[in-house]
C-alpha positions as a Python dict, from the first residue, in 0.01 Angstrom:
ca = {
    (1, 'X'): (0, 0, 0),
    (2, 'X'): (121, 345, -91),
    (3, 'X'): (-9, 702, 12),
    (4, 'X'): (-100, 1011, -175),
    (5, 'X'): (-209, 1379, -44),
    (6, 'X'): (-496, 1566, -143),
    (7, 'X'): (-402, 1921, -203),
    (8, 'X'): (-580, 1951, 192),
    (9, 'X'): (-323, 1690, 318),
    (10, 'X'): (-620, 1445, 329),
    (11, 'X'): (-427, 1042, 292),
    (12, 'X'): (-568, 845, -52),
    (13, 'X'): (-431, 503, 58),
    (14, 'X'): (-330, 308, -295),
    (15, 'X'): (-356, -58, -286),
    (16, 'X'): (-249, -285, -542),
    (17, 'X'): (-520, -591, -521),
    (18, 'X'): (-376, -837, -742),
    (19, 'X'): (-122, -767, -1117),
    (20, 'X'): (-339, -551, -1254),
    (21, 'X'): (-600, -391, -1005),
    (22, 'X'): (-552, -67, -752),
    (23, 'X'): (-790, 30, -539),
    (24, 'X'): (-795, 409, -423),
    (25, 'X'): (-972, 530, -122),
    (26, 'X'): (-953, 811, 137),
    (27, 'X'): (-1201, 1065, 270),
    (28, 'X'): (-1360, 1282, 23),
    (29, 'X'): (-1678, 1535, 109),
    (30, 'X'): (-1742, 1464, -255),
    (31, 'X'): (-1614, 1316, -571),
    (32, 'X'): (-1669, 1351, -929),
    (33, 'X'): (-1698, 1118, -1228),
    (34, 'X'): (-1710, 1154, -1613),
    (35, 'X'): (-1845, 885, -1793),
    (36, 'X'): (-1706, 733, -2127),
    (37, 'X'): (-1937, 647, -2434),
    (38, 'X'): (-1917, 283, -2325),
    (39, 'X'): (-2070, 317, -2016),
    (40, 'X'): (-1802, 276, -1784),
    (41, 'X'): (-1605, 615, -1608),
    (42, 'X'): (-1349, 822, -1831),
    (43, 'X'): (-1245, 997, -1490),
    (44, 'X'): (-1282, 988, -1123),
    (45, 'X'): (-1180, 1371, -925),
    (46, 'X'): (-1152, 1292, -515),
    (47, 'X'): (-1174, 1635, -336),
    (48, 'X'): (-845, 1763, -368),
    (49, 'X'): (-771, 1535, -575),
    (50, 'X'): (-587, 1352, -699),
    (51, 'X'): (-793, 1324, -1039),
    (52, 'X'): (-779, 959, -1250),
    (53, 'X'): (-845, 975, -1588),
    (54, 'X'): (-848, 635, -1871),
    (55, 'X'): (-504, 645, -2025),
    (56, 'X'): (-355, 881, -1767),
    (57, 'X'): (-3, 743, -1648),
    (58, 'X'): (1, 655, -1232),
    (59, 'X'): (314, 545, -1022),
    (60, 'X'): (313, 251, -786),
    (61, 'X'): (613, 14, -648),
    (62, 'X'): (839, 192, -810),
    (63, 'X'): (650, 153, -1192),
    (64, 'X'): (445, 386, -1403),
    (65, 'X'): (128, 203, -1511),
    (66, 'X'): (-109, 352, -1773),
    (67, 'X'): (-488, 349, -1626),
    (68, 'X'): (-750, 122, -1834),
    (69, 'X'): (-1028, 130, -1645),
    (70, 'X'): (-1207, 291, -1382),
    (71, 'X'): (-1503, 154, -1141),
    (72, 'X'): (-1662, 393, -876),
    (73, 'X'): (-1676, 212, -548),
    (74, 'X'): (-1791, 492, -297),
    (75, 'X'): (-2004, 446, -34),
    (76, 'X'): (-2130, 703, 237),
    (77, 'X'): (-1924, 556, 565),
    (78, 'X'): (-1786, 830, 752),
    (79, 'X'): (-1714, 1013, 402),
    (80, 'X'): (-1481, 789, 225),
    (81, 'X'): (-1489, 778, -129),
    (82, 'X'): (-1327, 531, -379),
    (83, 'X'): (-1236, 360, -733),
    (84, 'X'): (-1089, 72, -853),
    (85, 'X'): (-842, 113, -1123),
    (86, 'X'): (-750, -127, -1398),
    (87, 'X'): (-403, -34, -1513),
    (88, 'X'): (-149, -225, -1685),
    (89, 'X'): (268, -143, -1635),
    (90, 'X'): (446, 103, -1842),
    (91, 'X'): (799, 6, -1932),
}
């Protein structure tokens, strides 16, 4: 697991959930989403970021990966909010 700051200094905790899955979640008041054409999200925008867009480069374990996917997984419990991202590594 690896942690990011929010422009507020709020934690996103970043855990890699098996070779090609992350899962992103921290507290957020409110998040936004754009979806794609296909039905699925184009981009995911935590308060204060940090913002996840489809094809948008990410670093983990010491790799960039290049973000394929995104699924919303936020739920209202004590204000987290979440996504999963499908990325694959860039070498």
């Amino acid at each position: 697991m690896e942690i990011v700051k929010s422009r507020y200094g709020l934690d996103r905790s970043i855990e890699k959930l098996d070779h090609e899955t992350f899962r992103v979640i921290g507290e957020s008041n409110f998040y936004k989403v754009a979806p794609n054409e296909k039905g699925g999200l184009q981009m995911y925008d935590f308060e204060g970021g940090p913002t996840y867009f489809v094809g948008a480069k990410i670093k983990y374990g010491g790799l960039n990966w290049e973000v394929l996917a995104i699924h919303n997984v936020s739920a209202e419990i004590n204000k987290l909010s979440g996504c999963i991202l499908k990325a694959k590594p860039v070498y």
